[in-house]
LUMPAMAR-537316 format. One record per residue: residue in one letter; x, y, z of N, C-alpha, C in turn. Coordinates in pm, 1 decimal, always signed. Example, Ala and Ser with C-alpha at 12.3 -4.5 7.8 and 13.67 -1.06 7.14 Angstrom:
BEGIN
  rest       nxx       nyy       nzz      caxx      cayy      cazz       cxx       cyy       czz
     A   +1319.0    -569.0    +780.0   +1230.0    -450.0    +780.0   +1320.0    -330.0    +780.0
     S   +1285.0    -225.0    +708.0   +1367.0    -106.0    +714.0   +1290.0      +3.0    +787.0
This chain:
BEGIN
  rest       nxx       nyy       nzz      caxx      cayy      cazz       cxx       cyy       czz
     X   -1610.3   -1282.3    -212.0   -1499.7   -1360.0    -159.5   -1394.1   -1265.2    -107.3
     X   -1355.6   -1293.7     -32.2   -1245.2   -1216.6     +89.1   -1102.3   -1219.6     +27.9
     X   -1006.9   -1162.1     -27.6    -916.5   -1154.8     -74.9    -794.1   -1048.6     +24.5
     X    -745.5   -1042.3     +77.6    -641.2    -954.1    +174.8    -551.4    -872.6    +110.1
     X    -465.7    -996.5     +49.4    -321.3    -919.9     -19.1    -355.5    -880.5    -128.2
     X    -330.6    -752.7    -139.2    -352.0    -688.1    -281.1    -195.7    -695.2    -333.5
     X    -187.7    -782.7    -430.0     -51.5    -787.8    -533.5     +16.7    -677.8    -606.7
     X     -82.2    -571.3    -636.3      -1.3    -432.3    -685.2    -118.1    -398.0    -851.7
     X     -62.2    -331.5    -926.9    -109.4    -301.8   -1046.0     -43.3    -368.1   -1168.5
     X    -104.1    -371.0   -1262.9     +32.4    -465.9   -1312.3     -20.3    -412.1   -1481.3
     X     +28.4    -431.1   -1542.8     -13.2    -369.7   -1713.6     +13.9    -533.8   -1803.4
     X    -100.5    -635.5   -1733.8    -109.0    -735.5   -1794.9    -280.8    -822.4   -1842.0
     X    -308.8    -831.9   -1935.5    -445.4    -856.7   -1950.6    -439.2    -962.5   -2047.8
     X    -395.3   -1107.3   -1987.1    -387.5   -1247.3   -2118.0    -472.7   -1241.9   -2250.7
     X    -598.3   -1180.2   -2181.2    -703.6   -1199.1   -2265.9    -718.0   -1116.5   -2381.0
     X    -669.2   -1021.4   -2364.2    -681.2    -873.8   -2472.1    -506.3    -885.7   -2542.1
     X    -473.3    -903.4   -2457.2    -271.1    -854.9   -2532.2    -167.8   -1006.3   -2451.2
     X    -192.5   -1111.0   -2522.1    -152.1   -1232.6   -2466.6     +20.1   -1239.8   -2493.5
     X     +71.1   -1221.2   -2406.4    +179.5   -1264.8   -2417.6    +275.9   -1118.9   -2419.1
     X    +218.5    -989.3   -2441.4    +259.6    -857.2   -2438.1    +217.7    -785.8   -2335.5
     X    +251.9    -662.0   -2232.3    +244.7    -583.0   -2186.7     +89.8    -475.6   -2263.7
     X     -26.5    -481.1   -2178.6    -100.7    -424.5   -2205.4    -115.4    -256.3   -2163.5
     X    -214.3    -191.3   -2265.6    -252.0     -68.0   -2263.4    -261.2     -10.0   -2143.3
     X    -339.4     -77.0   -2102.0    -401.0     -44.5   -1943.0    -339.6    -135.3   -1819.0
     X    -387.8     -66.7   -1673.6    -363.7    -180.9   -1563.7    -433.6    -216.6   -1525.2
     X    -437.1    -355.6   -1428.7    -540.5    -451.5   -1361.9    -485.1    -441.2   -1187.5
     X    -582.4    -475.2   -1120.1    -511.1    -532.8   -1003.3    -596.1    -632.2    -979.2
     X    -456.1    -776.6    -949.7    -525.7    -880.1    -951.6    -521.1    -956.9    -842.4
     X    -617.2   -1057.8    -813.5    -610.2   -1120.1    -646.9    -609.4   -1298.6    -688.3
     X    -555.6   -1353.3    -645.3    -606.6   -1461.0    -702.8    -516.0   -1568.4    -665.9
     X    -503.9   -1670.8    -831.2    -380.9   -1739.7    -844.0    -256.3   -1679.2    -835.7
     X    -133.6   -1784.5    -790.5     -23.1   -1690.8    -822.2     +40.8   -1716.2    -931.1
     X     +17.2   -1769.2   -1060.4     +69.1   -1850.5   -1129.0      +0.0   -1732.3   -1269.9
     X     -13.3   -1609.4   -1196.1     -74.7   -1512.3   -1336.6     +30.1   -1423.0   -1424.8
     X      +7.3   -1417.8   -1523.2     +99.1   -1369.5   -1598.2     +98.1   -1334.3   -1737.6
     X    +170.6   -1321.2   -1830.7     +91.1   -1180.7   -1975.6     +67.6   -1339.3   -2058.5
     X     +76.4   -1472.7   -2073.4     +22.7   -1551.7   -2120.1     -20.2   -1678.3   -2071.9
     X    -104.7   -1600.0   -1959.0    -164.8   -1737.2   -1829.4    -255.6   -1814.5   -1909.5
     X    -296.3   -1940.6   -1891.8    -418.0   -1979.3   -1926.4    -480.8   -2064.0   -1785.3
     X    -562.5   -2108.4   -1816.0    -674.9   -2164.4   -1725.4    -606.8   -2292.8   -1661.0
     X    -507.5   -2361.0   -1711.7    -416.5   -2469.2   -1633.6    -360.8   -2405.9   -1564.6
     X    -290.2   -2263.4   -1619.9    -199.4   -2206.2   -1569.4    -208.8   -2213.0   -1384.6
     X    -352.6   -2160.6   -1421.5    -431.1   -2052.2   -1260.7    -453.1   -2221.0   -1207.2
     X    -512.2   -2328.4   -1193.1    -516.4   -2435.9   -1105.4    -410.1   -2431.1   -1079.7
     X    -297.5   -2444.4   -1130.5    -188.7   -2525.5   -1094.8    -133.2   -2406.7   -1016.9
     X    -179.2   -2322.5    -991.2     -93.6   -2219.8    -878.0     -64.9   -2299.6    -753.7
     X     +43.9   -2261.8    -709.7     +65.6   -2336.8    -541.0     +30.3   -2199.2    -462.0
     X     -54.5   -2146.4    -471.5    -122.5   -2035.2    -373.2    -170.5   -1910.2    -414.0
     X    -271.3   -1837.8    -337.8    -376.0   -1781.7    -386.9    -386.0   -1654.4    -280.5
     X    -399.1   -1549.7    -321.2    -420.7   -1393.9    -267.3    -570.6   -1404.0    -161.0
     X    -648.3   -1512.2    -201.1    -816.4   -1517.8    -142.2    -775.1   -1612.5     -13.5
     X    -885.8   -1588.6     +70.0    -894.2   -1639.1    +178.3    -931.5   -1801.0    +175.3
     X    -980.1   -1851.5     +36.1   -1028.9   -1928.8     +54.8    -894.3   -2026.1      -1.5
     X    -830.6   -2104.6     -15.9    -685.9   -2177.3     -37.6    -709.8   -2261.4    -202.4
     X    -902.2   -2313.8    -226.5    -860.4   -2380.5    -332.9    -906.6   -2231.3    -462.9
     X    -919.2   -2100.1    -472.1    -969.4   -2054.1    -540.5    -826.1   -1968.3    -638.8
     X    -831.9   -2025.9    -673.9    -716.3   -2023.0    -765.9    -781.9   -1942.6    -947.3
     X    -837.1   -1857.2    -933.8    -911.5   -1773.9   -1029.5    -835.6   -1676.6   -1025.2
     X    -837.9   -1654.1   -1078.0    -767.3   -1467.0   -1128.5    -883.6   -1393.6   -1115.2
     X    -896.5   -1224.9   -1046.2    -981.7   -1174.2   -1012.0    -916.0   -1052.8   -1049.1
């Protein structure tokens, strides 16, 4: 899947360190609705997305 805007690096990983600033960085493409305690409503309910495609609202 075709993604353009690269958002930056970010030291956030919900899944490993929820709600805290993680160890490491990610770079993520996706929903815009991501953040250190996203969940899976979170990412649908984005009003827009880094991917080419408009409904893919996944975190990548």
């Amino acid at each position: 899947m075709k993604c353009d805007n690269f958002p930056g690096l970010y030291h956030i990983d919900p899944l490993a360190y929820p709600g805290i600033p993680s160890e490491h960085a990610h770079s993520y493409h996706g929903g815009s609705n991501f953040g250190f305690d996203t969940s899976y409503e979170d990412l649908m309910a984005s009003p827009c997305t880094s991917c080419a495609v408009a409904e893919d609202k996944s975190a990548y």
